[in-house]
C-alpha positions in Angstrom: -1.9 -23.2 -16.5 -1.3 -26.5 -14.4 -3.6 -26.4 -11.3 -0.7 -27.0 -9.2 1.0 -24.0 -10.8 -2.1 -21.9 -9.9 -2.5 -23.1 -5.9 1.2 -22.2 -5.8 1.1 -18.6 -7.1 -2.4 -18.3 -5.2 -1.3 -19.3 -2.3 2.2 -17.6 -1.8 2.0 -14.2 -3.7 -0.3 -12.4 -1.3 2.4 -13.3 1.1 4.8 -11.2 -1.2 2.5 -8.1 -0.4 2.9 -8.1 3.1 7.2 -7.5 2.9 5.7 -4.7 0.4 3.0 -3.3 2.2 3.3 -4.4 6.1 6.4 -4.6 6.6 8.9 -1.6 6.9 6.5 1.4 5.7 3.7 0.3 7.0 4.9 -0.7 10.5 7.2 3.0 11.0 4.1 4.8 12.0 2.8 2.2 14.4 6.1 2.6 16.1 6.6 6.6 15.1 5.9 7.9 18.8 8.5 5.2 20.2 11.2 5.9 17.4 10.5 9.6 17.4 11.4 9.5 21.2 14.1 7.2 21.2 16.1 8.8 17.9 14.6 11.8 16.8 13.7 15.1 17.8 10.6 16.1 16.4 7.6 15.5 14.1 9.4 17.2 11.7 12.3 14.5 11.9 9.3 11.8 11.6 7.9 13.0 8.8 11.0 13.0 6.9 10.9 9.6 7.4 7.8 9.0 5.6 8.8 11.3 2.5 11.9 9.1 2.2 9.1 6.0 2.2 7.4 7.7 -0.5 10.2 9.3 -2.3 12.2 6.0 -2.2 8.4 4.2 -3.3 8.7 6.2 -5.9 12.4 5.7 -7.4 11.5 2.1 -7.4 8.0 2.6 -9.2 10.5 4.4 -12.0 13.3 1.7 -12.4 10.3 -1.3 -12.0 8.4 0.5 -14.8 11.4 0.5 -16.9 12.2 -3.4 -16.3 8.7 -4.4 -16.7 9.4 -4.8 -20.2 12.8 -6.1 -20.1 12.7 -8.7 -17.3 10.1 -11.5 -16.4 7.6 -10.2 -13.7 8.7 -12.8 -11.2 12.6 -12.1 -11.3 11.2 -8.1 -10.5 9.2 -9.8 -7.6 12.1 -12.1 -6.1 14.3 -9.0 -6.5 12.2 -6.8 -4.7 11.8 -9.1 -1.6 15.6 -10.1 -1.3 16.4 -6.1 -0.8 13.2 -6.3 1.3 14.8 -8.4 3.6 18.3 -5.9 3.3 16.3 -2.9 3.9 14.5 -4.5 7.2 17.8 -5.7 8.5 18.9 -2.3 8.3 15.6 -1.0 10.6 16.6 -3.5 13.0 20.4 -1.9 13.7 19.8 1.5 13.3 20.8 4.0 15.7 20.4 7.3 13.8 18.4 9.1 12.0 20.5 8.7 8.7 20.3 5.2 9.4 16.9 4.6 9.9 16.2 6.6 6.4 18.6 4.2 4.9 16.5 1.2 5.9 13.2 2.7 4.8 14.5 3.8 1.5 15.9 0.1 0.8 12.9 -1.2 1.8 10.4 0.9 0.0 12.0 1.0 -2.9 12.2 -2.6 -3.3 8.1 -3.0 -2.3 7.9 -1.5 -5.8 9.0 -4.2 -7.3 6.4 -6.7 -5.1 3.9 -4.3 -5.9 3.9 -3.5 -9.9 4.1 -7.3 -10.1 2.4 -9.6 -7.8 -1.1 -8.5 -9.8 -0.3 -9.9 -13.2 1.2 -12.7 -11.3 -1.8 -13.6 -9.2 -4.2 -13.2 -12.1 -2.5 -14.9 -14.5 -4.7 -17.7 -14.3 -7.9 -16.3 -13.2 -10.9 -15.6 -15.2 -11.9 -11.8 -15.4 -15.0 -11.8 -13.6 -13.3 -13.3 -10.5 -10.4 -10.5 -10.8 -11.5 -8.0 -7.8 -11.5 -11.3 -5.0 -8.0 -12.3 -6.3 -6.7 -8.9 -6.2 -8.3 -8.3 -2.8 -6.6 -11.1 -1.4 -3.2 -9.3 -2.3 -4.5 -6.3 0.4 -6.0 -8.9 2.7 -2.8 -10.8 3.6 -1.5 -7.3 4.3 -4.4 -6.4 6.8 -3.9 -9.7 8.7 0.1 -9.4 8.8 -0.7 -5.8 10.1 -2.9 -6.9 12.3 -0.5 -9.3 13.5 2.6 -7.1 13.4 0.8 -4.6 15.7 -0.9 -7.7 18.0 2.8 -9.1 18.6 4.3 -5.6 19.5 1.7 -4.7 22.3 2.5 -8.2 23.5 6.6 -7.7 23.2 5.6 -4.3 25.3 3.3 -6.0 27.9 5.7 -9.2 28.2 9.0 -7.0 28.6 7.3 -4.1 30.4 9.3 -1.6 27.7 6.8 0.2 25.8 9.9 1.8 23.6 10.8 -1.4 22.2 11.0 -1.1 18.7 13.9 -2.6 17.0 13.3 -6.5 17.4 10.2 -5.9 15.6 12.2 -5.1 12.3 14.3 -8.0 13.0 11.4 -10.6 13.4 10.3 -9.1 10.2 13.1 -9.3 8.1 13.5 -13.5 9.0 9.4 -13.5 8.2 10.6 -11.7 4.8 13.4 -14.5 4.3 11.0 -17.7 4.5 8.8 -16.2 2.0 11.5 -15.4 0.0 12.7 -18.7 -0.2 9.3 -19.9 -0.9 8.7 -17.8 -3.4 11.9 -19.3 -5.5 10.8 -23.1 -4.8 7.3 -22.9 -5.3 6.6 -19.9 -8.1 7.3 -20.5 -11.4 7.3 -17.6 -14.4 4.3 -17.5 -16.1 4.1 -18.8 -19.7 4.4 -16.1 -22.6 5.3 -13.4 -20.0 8.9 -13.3 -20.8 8.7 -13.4 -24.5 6.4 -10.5 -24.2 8.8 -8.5 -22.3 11.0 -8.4 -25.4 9.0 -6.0 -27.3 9.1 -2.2 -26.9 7.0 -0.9 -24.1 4.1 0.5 -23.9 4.2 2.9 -21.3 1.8 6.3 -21.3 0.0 4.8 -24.4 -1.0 1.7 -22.3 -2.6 4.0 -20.0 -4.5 6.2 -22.5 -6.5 2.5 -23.9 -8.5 3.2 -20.5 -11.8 5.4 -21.1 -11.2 8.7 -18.6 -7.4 7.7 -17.9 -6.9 11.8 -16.6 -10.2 11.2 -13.7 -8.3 7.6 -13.2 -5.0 8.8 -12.3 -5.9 11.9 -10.7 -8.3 10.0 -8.4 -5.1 8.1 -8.0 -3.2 11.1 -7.0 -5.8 12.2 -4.3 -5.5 8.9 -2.8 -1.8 8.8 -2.6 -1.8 12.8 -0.7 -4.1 11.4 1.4 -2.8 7.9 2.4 0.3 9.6 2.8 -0.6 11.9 5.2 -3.2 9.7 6.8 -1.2 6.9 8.0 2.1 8.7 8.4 1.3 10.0 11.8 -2.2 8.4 12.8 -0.3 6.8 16.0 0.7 10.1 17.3 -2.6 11.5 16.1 -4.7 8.8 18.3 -2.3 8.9 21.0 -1.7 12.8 21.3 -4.9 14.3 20.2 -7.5 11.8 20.8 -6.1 10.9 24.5 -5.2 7.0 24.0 -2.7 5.2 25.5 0.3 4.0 23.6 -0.3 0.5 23.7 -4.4 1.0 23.5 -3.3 2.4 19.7 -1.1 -0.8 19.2 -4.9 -2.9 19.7 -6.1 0.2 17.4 -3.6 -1.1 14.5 -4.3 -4.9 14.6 -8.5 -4.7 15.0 -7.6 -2.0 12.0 -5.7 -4.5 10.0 -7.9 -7.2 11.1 -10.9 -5.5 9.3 -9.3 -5.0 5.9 -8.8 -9.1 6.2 -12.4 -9.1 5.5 -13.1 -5.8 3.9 -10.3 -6.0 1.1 -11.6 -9.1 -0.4 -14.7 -7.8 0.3 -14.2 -4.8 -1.6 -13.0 -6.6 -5.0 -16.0 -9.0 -4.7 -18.4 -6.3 -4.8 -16.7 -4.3 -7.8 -17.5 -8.1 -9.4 -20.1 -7.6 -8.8 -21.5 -3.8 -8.6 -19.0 -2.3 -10.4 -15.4 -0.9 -10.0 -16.5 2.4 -10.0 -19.1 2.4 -7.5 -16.6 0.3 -4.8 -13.5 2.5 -5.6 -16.2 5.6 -4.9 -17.5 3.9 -1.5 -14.0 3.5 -0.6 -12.7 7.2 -1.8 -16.1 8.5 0.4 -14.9 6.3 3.5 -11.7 7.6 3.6 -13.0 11.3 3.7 -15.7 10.9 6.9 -12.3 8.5 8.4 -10.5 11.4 8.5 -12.9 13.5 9.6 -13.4 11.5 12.4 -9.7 12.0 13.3 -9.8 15.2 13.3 -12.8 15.3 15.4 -13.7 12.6 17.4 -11.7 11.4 20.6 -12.0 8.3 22.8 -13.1 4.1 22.6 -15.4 5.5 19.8 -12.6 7.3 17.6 -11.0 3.8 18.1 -13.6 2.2 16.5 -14.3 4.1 13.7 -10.9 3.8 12.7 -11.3 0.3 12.8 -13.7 -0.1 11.0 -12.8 2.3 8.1 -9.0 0.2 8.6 -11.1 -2.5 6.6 -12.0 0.0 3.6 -9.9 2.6 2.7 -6.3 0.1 2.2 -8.4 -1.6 -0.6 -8.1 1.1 -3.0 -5.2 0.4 -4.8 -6.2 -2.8 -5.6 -9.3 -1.7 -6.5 -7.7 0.6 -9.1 -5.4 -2.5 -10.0 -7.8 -4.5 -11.0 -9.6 -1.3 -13.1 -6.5 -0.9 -14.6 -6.2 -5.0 -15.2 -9.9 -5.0 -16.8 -8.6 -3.0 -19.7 -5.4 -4.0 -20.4 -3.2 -7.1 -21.1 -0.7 -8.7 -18.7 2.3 -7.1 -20.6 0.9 -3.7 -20.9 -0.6 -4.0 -17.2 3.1 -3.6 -15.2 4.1 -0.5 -17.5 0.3 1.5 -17.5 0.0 0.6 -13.5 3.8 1.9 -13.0 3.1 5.5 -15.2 0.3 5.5 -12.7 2.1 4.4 -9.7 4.7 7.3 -10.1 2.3 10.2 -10.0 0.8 8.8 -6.8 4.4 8.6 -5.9 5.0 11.7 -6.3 2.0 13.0 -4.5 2.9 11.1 -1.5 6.1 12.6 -0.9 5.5 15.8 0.6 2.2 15.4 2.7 4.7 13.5 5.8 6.6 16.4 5.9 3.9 18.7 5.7 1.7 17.0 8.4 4.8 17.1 10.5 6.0 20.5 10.0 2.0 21.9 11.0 2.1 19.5 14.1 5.2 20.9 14.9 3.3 24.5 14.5 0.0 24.7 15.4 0.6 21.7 18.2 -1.9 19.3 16.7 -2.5 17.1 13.8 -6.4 17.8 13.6 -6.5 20.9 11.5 -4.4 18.4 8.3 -6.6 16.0 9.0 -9.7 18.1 7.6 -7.3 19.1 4.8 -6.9 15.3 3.8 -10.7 14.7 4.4 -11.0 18.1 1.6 -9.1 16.3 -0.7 -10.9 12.5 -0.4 -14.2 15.0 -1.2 -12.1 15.6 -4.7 -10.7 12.0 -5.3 -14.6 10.9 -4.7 -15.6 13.2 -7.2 -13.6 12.0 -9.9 -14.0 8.5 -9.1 -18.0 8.8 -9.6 -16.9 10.1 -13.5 -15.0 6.8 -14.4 -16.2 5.1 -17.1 -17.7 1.8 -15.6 -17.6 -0.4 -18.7 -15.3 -3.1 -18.3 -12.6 -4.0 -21.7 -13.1 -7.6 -22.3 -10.3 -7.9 -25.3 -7.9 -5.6 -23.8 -6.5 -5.9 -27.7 -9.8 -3.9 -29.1 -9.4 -1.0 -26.6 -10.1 2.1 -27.7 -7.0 5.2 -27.1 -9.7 7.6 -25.3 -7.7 10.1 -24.2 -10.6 11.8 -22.2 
């Protein structure tokens, strides 16, 4: 590949990540307390906003999974931003509940298509043993967006003196979404043999099952989608409602949390280089655990900065388990193995929103789920330490261990 072609894809895929990662899903529970005030009624209502994230996540994991092998990565990719950009505009209007699920489900749904194929983008061109920095630059542009998303909204509070302003921050990020759109379609160009590739049947489950212990794979996978989902959905309120900080001291919370994963993301996939998959994907499964203990816990500066700091590990894991997944298998069968995968986290991630809002609704705190979700990083850690650590350097000459 031209080196020209390389700086390009380089250069502006990671920014493809943060309309897939930062934007939309990721900023509704920074602004959760303000929206729930503003247009909804209770946790409960909240949460059901991030099961439509996850459900909607997961519809577009299923249809992505299905095109992978009929339609060139990048066309998936510019796709998916495009009804980014739809589903953001929608955030910015709404003035309802019904609404505001409207725009989250757009939005998610079309991250899937970002998601399943900016990695076999990025690495088209890369060698293997520099897979794990490439891949962690993917979650690294999303930690410094966050960072920034959550730096610019504490300013728009302090500058307006409205601390309930959330709607312009949609809108700023669905004209961000646009201009990397439209770079995306003059700078990135398909990758060679990609397409022709798509034309043959797919893969799908039998992709997966080349990887050595595929079951401990996916079920770590599964773990960490319960408890991400839970985790992030309502960490704002936690902070601000259990741990006694202020509204826009949780804002600062959110960026130095994003902030870290700048460094820590490309951190992470340097050391699995280096050390191993396995042992970084195990650190980072153990990290989330004692995070959430903390949570539950902890309150105060200091709960502040452990959450900081553990911002800058535990968003790492699924490119982590990207590039795992990308060791063993091919770029064609990579998109259709990830996506099988993809779903079942997908479908773990759906209820946990609900469920963390229903008991906060209940028991009139969040910290009693938040020991639940550090219980079930103890099992995703677990399984993690069982992964076979070999790495597949012909992906062709993989084995079907179907441990």
């Amino acid at each position: 590949m031209p080196k020209s072609r390389t700086f390009w894809i380089v250069a502006i895929l990671p920014l493809t990540t943060i309309v897939s990662h930062t934007f939309g899903r990721s900023t509704y529970p920074l602004l959760l307390p303000v929206i729930r005030d503003d247009i909804l009624g209770s946790n409960a209502e909240a949460g059901l906003g991030g099961t439509v994230i996850f459900l909607a996540y997961l519809t577009g994991v299923t249809l992505v999974t299905w095109m992978s092998v009929r339609f060139e990565p990048l066309r998936i990719l510019q796709t998916g931003v495009a009804l980014s950009v739809f589903g953001l505009t929608i955030l910015s209007l709404a003035q309802s509940l019904p609404i505001l699920l409207l725009g989250l489900a757009i939005a998610s749904a079309a991250g899937a298509g970002i998601w399943l194929t900016a990695p076999v983008i990025i690495t088209s061109g890369v060698a293997a043993e520099k897979r794990g920095f490439v891949i962690g630059l993917l979650s690294g542009s999303v930690g410094l967006a966050y960072a920034a998303v959550a730096g610019a909204t504490r300013l728009a509070w302090d500058v307006t003196g409205d601390a309930t302003l959330w709607r312009p921050v949609f809108a700023v990020e669905a004209a961000v979404a646009l201009a990397i759109l439209i770079a995306v379609v003059l700078q990135v160009r398909p990758v060679t043999g990609m397409a022709e590739e798509s034309s043959k049947p797919p893969p799908r489950l039998e992709s997966l099952q080349r990887i050595p212990t595929w079951l401990r794979l996916t079920a770590a996978y599964v773990c960490f989608g319960i408890v991400a989902a839970g985790f992030q959905s309502f960490l704002a309120a936690a902070l601000e409602e259990d741990a006694g900080l202020a509204r826009e001291s949780v804002a600062l919370v959110f960026m130095g949390s994003g902030l870290a994963s700048v460094v820590g993301a490309p951190l992470t996939g340097w050391l699995s280089d280096r050390l191993g998959r396995r042992t970084a994907m195990g650190a980072v499964m153990t990290a989330m655990g004692v995070g959430s203990v903390c949570v539950a816990t902890l309150n105060g500066p200091f709960l502040a900065l452990v959450v900081v700091l553990f911002g800058g590990l535990w968003a790492s894991y699924p490119t982590l388990t990207a590039t795992y997944v990308r060791d063993h298998l091919d770029q064609r069968a990579f998109s259709s193995a990830f996506g099988v995968m993809t779903m079942a986290y997908g479908i773990a991630a759906v209820i946990p929103p609900l469920v963390v809002g229903l008991a906060a609704d209940h028991f009139g705190t969040f910290r009693g789920v938040y020991l639940g979700l550090a219980a079930m990083a103890g099992i995703g850690a677990l399984l993690v330490w069982g992964l076979d650590e070999r790495r597949q350097r012909d992906p062709s000459t993989a084995g079907h261990n179907r441990s």
